[in-house]
C-alpha positions as CSV (number, residue, x, y, z in Angstrom):
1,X,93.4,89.1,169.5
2,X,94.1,90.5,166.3
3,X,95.4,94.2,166.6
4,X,92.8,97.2,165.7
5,X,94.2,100.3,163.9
6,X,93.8,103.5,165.1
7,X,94.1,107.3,164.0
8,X,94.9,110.4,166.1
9,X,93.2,113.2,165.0
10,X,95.5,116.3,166.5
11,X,98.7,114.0,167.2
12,X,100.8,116.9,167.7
13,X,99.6,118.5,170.4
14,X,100.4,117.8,174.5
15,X,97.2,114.9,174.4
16,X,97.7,113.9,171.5
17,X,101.5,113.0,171.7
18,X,100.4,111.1,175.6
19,X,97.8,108.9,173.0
20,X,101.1,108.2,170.8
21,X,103.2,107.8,174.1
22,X,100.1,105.6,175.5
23,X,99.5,103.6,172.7
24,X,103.1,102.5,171.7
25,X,103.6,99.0,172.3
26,X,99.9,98.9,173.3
27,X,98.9,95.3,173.0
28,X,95.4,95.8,171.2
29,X,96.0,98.6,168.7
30,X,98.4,100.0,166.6
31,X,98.8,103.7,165.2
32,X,98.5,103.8,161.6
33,X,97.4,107.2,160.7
34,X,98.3,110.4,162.1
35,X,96.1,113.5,161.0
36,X,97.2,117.2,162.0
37,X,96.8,120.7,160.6
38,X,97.1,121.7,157.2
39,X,100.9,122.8,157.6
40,X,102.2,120.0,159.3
41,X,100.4,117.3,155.9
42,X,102.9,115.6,154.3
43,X,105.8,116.0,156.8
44,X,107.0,112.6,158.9
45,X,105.6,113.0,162.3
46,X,109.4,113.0,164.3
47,X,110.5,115.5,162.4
48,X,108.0,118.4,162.9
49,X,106.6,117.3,166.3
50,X,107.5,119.5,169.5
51,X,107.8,116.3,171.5
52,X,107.7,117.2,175.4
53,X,106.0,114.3,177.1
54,X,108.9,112.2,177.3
55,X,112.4,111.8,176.0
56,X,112.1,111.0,173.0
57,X,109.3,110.2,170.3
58,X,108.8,106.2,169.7
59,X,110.2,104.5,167.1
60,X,107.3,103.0,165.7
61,X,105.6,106.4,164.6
62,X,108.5,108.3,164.0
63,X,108.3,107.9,160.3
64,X,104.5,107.9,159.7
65,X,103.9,111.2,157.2
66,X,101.1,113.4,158.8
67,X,97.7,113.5,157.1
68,X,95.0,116.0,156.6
69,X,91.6,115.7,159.1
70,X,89.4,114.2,156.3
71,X,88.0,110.9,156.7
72,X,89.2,109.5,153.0
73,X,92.8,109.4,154.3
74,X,92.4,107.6,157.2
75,X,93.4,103.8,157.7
76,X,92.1,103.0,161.0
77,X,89.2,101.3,163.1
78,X,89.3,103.7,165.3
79,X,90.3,107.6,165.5
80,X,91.1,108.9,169.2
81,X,90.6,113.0,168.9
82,X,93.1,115.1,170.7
83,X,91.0,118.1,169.5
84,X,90.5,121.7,171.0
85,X,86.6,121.4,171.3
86,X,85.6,124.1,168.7
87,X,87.6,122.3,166.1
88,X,86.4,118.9,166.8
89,X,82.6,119.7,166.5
90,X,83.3,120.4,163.0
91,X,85.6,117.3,162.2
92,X,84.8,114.1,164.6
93,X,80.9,114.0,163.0
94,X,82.7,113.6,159.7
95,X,84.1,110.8,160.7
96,X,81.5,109.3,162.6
97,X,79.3,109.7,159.3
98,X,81.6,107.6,157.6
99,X,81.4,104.9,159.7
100,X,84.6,105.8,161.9
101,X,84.7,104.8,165.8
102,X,85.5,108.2,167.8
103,X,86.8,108.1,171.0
104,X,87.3,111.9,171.7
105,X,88.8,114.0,174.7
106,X,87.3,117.2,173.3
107,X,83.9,118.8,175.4
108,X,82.1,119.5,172.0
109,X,79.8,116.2,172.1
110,X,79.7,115.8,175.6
111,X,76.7,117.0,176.6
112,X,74.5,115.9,173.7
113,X,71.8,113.8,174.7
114,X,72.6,110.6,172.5
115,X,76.4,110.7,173.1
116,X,77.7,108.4,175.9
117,X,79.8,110.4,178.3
118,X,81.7,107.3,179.9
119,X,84.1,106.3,183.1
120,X,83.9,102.7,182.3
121,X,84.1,101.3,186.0
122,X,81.6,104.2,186.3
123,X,78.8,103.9,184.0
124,X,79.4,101.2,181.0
125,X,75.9,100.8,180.7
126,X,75.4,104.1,178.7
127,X,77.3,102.9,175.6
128,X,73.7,101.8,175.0
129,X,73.3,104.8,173.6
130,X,75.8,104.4,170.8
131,X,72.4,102.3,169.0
132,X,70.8,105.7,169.6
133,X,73.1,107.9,168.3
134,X,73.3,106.1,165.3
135,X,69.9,106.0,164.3
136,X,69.2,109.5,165.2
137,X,71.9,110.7,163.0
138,X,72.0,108.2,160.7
139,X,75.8,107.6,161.3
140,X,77.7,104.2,160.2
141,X,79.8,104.9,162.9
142,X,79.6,106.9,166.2
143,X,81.5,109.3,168.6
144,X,81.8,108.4,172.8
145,X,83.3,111.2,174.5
146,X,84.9,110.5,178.1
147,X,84.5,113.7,180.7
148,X,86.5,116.6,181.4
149,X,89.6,115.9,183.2
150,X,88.4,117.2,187.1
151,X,85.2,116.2,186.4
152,X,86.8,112.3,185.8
153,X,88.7,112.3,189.4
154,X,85.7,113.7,191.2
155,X,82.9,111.3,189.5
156,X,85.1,108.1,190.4
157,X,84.9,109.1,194.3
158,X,81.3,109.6,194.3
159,X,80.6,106.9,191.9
160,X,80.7,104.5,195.0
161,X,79.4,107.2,197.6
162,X,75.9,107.4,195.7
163,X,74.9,104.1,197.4
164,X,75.4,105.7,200.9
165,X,73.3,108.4,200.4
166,X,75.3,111.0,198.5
167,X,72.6,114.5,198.4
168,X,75.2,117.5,197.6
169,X,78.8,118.0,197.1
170,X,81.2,121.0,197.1
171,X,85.0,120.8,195.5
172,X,87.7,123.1,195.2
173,X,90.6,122.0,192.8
174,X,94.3,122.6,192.3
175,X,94.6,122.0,188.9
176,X,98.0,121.6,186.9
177,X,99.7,123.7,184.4
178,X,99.3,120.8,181.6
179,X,95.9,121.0,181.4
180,X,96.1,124.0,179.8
181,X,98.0,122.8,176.7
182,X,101.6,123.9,176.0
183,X,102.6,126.1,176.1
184,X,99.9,126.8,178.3
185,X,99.9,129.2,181.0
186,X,102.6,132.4,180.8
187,X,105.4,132.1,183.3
188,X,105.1,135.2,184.8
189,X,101.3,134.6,185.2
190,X,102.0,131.5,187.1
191,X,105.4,131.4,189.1
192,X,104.3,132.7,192.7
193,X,100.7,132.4,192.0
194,X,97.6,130.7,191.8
195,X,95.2,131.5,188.8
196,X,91.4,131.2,190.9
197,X,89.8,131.4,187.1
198,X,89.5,128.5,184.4
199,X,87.3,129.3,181.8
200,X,84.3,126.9,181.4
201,X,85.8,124.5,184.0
202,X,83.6,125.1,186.5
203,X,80.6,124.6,184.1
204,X,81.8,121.5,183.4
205,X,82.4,119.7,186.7
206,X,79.1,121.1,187.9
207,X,77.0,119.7,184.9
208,X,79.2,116.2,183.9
209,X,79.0,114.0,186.5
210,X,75.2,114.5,186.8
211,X,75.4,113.1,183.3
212,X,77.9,110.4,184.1
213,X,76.5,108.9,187.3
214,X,72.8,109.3,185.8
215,X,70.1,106.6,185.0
216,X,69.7,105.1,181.2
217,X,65.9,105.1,181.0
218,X,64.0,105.2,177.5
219,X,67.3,105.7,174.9
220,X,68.1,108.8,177.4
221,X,70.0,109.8,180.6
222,X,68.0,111.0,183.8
223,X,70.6,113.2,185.5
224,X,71.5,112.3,188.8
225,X,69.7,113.9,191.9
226,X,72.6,115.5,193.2
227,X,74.2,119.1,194.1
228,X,77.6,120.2,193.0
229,X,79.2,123.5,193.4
230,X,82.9,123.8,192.0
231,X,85.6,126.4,192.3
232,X,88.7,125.7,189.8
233,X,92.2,127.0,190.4
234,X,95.7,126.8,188.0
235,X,98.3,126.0,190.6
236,X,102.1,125.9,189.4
237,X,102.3,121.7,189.2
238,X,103.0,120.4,186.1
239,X,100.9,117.0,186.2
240,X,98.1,115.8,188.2
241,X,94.7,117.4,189.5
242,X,94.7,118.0,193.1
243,X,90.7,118.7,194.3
244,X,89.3,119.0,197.6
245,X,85.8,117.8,198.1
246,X,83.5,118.3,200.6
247,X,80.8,115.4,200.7
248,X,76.7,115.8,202.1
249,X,75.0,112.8,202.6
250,X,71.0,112.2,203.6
251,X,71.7,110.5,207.1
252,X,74.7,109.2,209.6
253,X,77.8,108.2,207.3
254,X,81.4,107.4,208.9
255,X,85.0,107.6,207.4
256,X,84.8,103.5,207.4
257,X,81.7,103.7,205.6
258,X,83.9,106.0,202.6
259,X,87.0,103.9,202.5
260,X,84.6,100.9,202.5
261,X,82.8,102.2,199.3
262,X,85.9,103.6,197.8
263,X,87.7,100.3,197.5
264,X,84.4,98.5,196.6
265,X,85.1,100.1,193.3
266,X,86.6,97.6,191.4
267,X,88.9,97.8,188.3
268,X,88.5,95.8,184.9
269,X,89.9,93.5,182.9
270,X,91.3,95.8,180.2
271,X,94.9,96.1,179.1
272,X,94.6,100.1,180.3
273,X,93.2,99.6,184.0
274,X,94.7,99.9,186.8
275,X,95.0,97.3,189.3
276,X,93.0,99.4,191.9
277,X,90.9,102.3,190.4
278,X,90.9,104.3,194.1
279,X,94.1,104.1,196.2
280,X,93.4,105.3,199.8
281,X,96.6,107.0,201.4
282,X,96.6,106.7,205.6
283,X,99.2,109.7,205.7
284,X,98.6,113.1,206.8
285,X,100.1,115.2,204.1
286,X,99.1,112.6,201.0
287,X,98.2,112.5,198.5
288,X,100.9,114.9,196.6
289,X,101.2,115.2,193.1
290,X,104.6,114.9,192.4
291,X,104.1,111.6,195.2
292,X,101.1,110.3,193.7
293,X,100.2,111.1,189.9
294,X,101.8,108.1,188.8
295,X,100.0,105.9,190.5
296,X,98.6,103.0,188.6
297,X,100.4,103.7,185.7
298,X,98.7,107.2,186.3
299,X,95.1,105.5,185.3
300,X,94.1,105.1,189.5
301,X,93.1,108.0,191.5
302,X,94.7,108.6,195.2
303,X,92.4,109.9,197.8
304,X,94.0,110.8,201.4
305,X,93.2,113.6,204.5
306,X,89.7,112.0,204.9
307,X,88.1,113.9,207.7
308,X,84.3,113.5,209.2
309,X,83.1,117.0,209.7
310,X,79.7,116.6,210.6
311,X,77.6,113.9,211.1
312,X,76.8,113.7,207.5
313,X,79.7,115.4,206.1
314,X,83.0,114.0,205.2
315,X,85.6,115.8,203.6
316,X,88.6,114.4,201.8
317,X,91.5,114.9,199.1
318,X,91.2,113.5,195.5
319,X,94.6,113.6,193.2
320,X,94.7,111.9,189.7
321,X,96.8,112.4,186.6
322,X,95.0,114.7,184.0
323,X,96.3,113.7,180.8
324,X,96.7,109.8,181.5
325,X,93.4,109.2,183.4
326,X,92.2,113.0,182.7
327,X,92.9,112.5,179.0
328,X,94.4,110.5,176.8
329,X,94.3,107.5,179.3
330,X,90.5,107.7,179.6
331,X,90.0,107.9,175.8
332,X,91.8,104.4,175.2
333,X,90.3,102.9,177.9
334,X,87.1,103.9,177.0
335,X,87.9,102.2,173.3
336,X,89.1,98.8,175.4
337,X,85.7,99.0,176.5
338,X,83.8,99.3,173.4
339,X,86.1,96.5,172.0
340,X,85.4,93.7,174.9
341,X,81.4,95.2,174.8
342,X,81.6,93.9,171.1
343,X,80.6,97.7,169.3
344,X,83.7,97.9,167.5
């Protein structure tokens, strides 16, 4: 397979340096453009980058000079956006209009009715809408969006639960300091503390999965039947989304029953996935993030401490990594999607 170039719009940032990190060495694509603010055009990305998600910046973008966020500069097939959302709903359309594959991370297109919002073991099925999208706004090219990072742990555990009868669901997370960009949360706001306020988060966790884990039905999505309340915490861990969810189902369901459905979810054959999307841990104090957020490469989620509560409750702990499968992760293998479904 020939090698597809992509972009990174916002490649300095903490998401957009995991896309660089992600995609080096990546055996279908290769970064060819790097697009940043206004102050940073013109200046080779390894020397005015902040790098902090590993040692040290790869050597095959080092070198590449940063370019401004206009679509006549890039060289790519597709541009993954790193973008803070209020930005991005001025720049990714720009882009799509000119015939540009977006594969975002930012919230801004989310929600909109004829943008895919995708998990690909999930719901692959509502790239149909790319064909929608496009004619609507009479695009060449398109923008798919994958969710919010809590929202993506939680909708892969109750992706497999909706065949058992899945009517309501209640979550409380534990979510890391890195998903709040860097440098983030203030020290003395954190160390010794939990924040129990995320702006919009809860929002978004409510109102995205009923999206994801809807039906495609007439060029649009019918939202999922399905109750969720959320309450979002910033806990003092650096990486990985902790959440503990509280599942209601219609009738009779047993803890066989979950860890049945859970590894019935399988993984597919793209470069980014995970040999096992769910990973169910047997021991009482798992999963952990500093233990577990790694797992898969960080692309699988761990769930552990399943408990039956009720006769139709069950209640268990969900961990994943929030800017490889929360993020950055989710972005490229929602593009190795698009690829093997033949819309790039």
């Amino acid at each position: 397979m020939k090698k597809f170039k992509v972009g990174i719009l916002g490649a300095t940032g903490m998401v957009g340096q995991k896309f660089v990190q992600l995609l080096s060495g990546h055996p279908w694509f290769k970064v060819t453009t790097l697009m940043a603010s206004k102050r940073r055009v013109g200046k080779k990305y390894g020397d005015e980058v902040n790098w902090i998600v590993s040692s040290d910046v790869p050597k095959d973008v080092r070198d590449i000079e940063m370019l401004s966020m206009d679509p006549k500069y890039c060289d790519a097939d597709i541009v993954f956006s790193a973008l803070p959302s209020d930005v991005a709903k001025d720049v990714e359309p720009k882009f799509a209009k000119e015939g540009f594959v977006v594969a975002s991370n930012a919230s801004a297109y989310r929600m909109e009715e004829d943008v895919p919002l995708i998990i690909p073991e999930v719901n692959p099925d509502h790239l149909q809408l790319i064909d929608v999208q496009k004619k609507n706004r009479g695009w060449d090219g398109f923008i798919v969006t994958n969710p919010n990072c809590t929202t993506i742990m939680l909708t892969i555990t109750l992706k497999p639960l909706m065949d058992l009868g899945l009517k309501s669901v209640r979550v409380a997370t534990m979510q890391a300091l890195s998903g709040a960009g860097y440098p983030g949360v203030p020290s003395l706001a954190i160390v010794d503390n939990v924040i129990p306020f995320i702006k919009g988060e809860e929002e978004k966790v409510e109102s995205e999965p009923l999206k994801i884990l809807g039906k495609l039905e007439g060029g649009k999505v019918k939202p999922a039947s399905l109750e969720i309340s959320a309450s979002c915490h910033r806990v003092p861990v650096i990486d990985g989304h902790l959440e503990a969810v509280w599942t209601i189902f219609e009738g009779n369901v047993s803890i066989e029953d979950v860890i049945n459905a859970f590894e019935s979810l399988k993984p597919l054959d793209l470069p980014t996935s995970p040999k096992k999307v769910i990973v169910v841990r047997s021991e009482i104090d798992r999963p952990q993030p500093r233990l577990d957020r790694d797992t898969g490469n960080g692309m699988s989620v761990v769930v552990g401490r399943l408990k039956k509560v009720k006769e139709n409750e069950i209640r268990y702990l969900v961990l994943g990594h929030n800017t490889v499968r929360g993020a950055a992760g989710a972005s490229i293998l929602n593009a190795e999607l698009m690829i093997k479904e033949g819309y790039v």
